[in-house]
C-alpha positions in Angstrom: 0.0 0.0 0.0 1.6 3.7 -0.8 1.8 5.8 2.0 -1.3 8.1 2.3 0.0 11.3 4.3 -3.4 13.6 5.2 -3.5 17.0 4.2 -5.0 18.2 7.7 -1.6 17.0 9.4 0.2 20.2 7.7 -1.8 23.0 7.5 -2.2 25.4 4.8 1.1 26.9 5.2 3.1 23.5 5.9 1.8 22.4 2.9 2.5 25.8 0.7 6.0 25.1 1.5 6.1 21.6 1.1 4.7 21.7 -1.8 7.5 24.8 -3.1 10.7 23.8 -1.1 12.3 22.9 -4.1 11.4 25.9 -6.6 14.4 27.1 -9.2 14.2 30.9 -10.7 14.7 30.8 -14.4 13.9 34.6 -15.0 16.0 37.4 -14.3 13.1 39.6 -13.9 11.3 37.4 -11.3 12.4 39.3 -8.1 10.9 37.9 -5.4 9.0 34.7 -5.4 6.8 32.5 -3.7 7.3 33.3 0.3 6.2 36.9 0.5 2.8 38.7 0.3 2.9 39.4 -2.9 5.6 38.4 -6.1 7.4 41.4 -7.5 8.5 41.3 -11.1 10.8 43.6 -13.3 10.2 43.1 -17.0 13.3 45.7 -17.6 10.9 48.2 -19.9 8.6 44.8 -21.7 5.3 44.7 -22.1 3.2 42.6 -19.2 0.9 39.9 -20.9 -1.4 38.4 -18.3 -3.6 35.3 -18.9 -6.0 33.5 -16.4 -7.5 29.7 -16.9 -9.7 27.7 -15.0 -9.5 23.8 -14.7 -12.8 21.9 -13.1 -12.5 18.5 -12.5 -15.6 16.7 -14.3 -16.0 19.6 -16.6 -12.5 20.0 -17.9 -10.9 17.0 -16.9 -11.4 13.1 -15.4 -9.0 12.2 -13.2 -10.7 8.6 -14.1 -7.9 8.3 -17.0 -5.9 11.7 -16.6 -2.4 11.1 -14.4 -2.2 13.8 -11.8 1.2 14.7 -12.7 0.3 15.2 -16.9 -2.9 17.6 -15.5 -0.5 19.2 -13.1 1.8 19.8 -16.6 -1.1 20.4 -19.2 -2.8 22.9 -16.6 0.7 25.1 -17.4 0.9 24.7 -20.7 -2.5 25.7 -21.7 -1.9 29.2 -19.9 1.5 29.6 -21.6 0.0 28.9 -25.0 -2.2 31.9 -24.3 0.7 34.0 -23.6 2.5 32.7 -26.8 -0.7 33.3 -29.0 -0.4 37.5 -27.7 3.6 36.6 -29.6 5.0 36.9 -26.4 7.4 35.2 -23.9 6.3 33.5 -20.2 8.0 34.1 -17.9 6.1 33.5 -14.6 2.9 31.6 -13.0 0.5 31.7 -10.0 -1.0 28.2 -9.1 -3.8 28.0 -7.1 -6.1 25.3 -6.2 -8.8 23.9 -4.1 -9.3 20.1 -3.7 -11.7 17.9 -1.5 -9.9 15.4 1.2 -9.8 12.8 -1.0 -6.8 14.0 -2.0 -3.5 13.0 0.1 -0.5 15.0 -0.1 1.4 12.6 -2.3 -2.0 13.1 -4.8 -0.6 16.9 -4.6 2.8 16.1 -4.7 2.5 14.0 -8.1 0.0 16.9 -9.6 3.1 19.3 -8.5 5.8 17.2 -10.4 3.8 18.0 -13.9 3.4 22.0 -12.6 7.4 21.8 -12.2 8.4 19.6 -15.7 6.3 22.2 -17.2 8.2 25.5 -16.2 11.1 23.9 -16.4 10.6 23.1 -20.0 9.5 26.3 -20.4 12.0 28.3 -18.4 8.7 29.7 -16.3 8.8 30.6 -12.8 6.3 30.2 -10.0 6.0 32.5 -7.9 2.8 32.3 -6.0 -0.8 31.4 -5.8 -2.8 30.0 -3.3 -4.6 26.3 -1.8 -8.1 26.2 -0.5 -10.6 23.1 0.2 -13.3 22.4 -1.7 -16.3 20.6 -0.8 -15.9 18.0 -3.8 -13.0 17.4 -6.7 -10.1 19.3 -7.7 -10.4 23.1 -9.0 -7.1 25.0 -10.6 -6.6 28.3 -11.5 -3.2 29.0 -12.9 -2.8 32.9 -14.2 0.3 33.1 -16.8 2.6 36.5 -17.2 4.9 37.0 -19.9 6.8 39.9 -22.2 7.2 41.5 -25.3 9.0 44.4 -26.6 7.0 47.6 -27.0 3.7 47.3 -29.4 4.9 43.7 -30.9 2.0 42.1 -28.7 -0.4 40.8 -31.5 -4.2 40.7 -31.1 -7.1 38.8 -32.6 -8.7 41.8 -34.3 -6.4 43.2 -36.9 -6.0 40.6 -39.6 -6.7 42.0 -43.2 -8.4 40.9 -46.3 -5.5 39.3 -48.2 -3.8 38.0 -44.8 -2.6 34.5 -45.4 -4.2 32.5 -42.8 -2.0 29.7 -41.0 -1.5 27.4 -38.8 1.3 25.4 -36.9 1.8 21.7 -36.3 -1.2 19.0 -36.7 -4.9 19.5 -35.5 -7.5 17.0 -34.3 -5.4 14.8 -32.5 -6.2 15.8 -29.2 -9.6 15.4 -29.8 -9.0 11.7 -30.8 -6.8 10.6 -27.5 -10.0 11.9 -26.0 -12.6 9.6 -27.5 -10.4 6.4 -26.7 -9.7 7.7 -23.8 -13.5 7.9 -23.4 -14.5 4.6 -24.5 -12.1 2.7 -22.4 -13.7 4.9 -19.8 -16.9 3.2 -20.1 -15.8 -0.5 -20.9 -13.9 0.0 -17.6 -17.4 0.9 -16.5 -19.2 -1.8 -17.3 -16.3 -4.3 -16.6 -13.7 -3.1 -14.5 -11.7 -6.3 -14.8 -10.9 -5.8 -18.4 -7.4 -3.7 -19.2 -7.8 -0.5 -21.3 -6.7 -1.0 -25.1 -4.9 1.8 -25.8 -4.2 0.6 -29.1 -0.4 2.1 -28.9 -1.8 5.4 -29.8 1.2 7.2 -28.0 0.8 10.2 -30.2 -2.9 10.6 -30.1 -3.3 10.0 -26.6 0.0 12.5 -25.6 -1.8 15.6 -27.3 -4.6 14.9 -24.9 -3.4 14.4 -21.6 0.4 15.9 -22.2 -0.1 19.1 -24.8 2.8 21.3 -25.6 2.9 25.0 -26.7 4.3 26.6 -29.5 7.5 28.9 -28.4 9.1 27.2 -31.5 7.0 29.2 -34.0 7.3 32.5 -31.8 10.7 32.5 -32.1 10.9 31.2 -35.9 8.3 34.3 -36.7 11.1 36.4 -34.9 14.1 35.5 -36.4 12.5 35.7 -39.6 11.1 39.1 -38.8 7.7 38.2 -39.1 5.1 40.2 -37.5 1.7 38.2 -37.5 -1.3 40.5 -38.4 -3.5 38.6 -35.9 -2.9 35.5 -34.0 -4.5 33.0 -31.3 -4.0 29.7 -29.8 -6.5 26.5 -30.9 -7.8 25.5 -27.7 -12.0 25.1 -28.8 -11.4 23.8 -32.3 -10.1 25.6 -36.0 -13.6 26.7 -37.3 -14.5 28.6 -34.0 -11.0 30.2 -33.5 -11.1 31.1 -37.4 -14.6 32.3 -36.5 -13.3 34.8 -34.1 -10.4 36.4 -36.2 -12.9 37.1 -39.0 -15.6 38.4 -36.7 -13.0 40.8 -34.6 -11.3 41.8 -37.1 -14.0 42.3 -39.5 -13.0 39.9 -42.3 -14.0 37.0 -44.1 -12.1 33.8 -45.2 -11.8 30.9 -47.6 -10.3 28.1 -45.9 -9.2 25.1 -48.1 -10.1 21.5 -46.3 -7.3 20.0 -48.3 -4.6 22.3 -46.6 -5.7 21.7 -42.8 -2.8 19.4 -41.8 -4.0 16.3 -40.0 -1.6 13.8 -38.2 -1.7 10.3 -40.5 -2.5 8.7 -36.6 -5.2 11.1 -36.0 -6.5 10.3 -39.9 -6.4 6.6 -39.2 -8.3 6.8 -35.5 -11.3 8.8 -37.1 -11.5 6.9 -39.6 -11.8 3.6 -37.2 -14.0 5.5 -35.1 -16.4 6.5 -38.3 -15.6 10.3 -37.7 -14.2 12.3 -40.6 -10.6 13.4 -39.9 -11.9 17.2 -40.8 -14.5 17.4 -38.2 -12.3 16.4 -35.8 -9.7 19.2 -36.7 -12.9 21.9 -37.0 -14.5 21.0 -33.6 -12.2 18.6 -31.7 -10.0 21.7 -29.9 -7.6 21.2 -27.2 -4.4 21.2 -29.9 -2.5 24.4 -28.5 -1.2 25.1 -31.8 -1.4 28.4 -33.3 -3.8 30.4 -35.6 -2.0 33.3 -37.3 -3.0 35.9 -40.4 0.3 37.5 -42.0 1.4 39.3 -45.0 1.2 37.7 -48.1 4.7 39.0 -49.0 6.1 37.1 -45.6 5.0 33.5 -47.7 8.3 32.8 -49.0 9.9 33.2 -45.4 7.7 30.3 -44.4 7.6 28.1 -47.2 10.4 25.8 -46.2 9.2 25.6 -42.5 6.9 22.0 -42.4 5.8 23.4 -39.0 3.6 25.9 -40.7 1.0 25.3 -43.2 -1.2 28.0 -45.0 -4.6 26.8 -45.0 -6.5 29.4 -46.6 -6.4 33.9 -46.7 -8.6 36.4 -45.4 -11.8 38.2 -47.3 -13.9 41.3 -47.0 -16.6 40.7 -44.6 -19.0 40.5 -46.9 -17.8 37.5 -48.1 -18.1 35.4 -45.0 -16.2 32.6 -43.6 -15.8 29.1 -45.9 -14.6 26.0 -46.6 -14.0 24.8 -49.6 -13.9 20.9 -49.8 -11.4 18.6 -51.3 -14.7 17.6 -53.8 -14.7 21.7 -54.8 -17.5 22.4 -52.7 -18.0 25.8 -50.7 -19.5 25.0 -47.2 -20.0 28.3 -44.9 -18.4 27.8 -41.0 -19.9 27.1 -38.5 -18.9 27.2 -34.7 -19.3 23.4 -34.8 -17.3 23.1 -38.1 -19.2 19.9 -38.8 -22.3 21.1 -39.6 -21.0 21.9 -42.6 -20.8 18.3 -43.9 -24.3 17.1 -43.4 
């Protein structure tokens, strides 16, 4: 049997710095840390870039199938990928949450281990937050700060008609670690004695429960002087993220379904599962990759970079927002990005 230490045997402060005894600084602009009142941080005449999430167990995650240290690691990473969608760099994080006393201190310890692979990949420091009790499940709240030089932030609401429109990595993936992860859910269910079948999905199954971000691309647009005309991260699926540049910046879009890159895995899942591979990059959400408009003159800086693929350009408004099928078909978009292909 593992050792089960209760929470009550600390106290909120024992366990504050339990749980931060081992804390590193990356940043030279994090002054003062976890320990204090407050943090203080110098971003040495940056920009600030704040971003808040909320995780709820049962709504935003099951801790039936999701390791406590990959939601203590996918819990950063989702707030850093907001901060790298604004084309700036983290730097710090506040934690906070509230759990019920089903939860031991080793439960908090391994959800902690993920929180500290994550800003160390990241080179992100924390430097406060806060631990409460909840009368049932696990609540966290991580708010992410970062910089960026004077004015290079980039927002969702100024992409033009002609923009390319783009987007990094693979998409749907995530989407499709979460319906096995799902279905084993309920065989497990009905018959706890059988073993999930993961089916060796490694990849599909890692972009759910352990996503990355994208500093890779902010630092490629960068060196290759590229200032994106509007950018955002994919966290609720393509259509409705595409759906939100055009409608804040006023544009339309053609978007070619040909172009939206789809991981072979992810292709082969759906199409076990009966799904089409394109719904699931529309609607499935949860990829972290990034949306961006940009000049068309910035193509040939980008051409040669497999982590970026153009997947359509930017309209006037009164145009709308489509899809135009591999078939040659014009579909308009819809939040749900399947309805579309009824």
């Amino acid at each position: 049997m593992e050792e089960r230490t209760e929470i009550n045997n600390l106290g909120e402060f024992g366990l504050i710095d339990h749980l931060t005894r081992n804390i590193e600084i990356h940043n030279a602009g994090t002054i003062l840390g976890v320990g204090d009142d407050a943090a203080v941080i110098d971003h040495f005449g940056k920009q600030t870039v704040v971003s808040t999430d909320m995780l709820v167990e049962g709504i935003h995650f099951d801790l039936m199938y999701t390791p406590l240290k990959h939601l203590g690691y996918k819990s950063v990473i989702v707030n850093l990928s907001d901060i790298y969608a604004m084309n700036a760099v983290p730097t710090q994080i506040t934690m906070s949450i509230a759990f019920s006393n089903r939860f031991s201190l080793e439960a908090l310890e391994e959800f902690y281990e993920g929180v500290y692979a994550a800003c160390e990949r990241y080179n992100v420091d924390l430097i406060g937050g806060d631990t409460t009790s909840s009368q049932k499940g696990f609540v966290i709240s991580v708010t992410a700060i970062g910089e960026v030089a004077p004015g290079k932030f980039v927002k969702r609401s100024t992409a033009q008609k002609g923009d390319l429109l783009c987007v990094s990595g693979n998409l749907g993936a995530a989407y499709l670690g979460l319906t096995i992860l799902e279905r084993e859910k309920q065989i497990f269910l009905e018959n706890p004695k059988v073993q999930p079948d993961l089916e060796n999905q490694t990849y599909i199954i890692g972009r759910q429960l352990k996503p990355e971000a994208r500093p890779d691309i902010i630092t490629f647009l960068a060196e290759k002087e590229i200032l994106p005309t509007s950018m955002m991260d994919v966290s609720d699926g393509l259509s409705s993220e595409i759906l939100h540049i055009c409608r804040q910046s006023e544009v339309g879009c053609v978007l070619y379904e040909d172009k939206i890159p789809v991981h072979d895995d992810a292709r082969q899942m759906a199409m076990q599962f009966g799904l089409d591979p394109t719904a699931c990059a529309l609607s499935g959400g949860e990829d972290y990759e990034l949306l961006f408009t940009m000049k068309q003159e910035d193509y040939d800086k980008i051409v040669l970079n497999e982590e970026i693929a153009v997947i359509g350009y930017m309209t006037g408004p009164e145009e709308g927002a489509h899809i135009i099928t591999r078939g040659g078909n014009k579909h308009e978009i819809t939040a749900q990005g399947w309805n579309a292909f009824k």
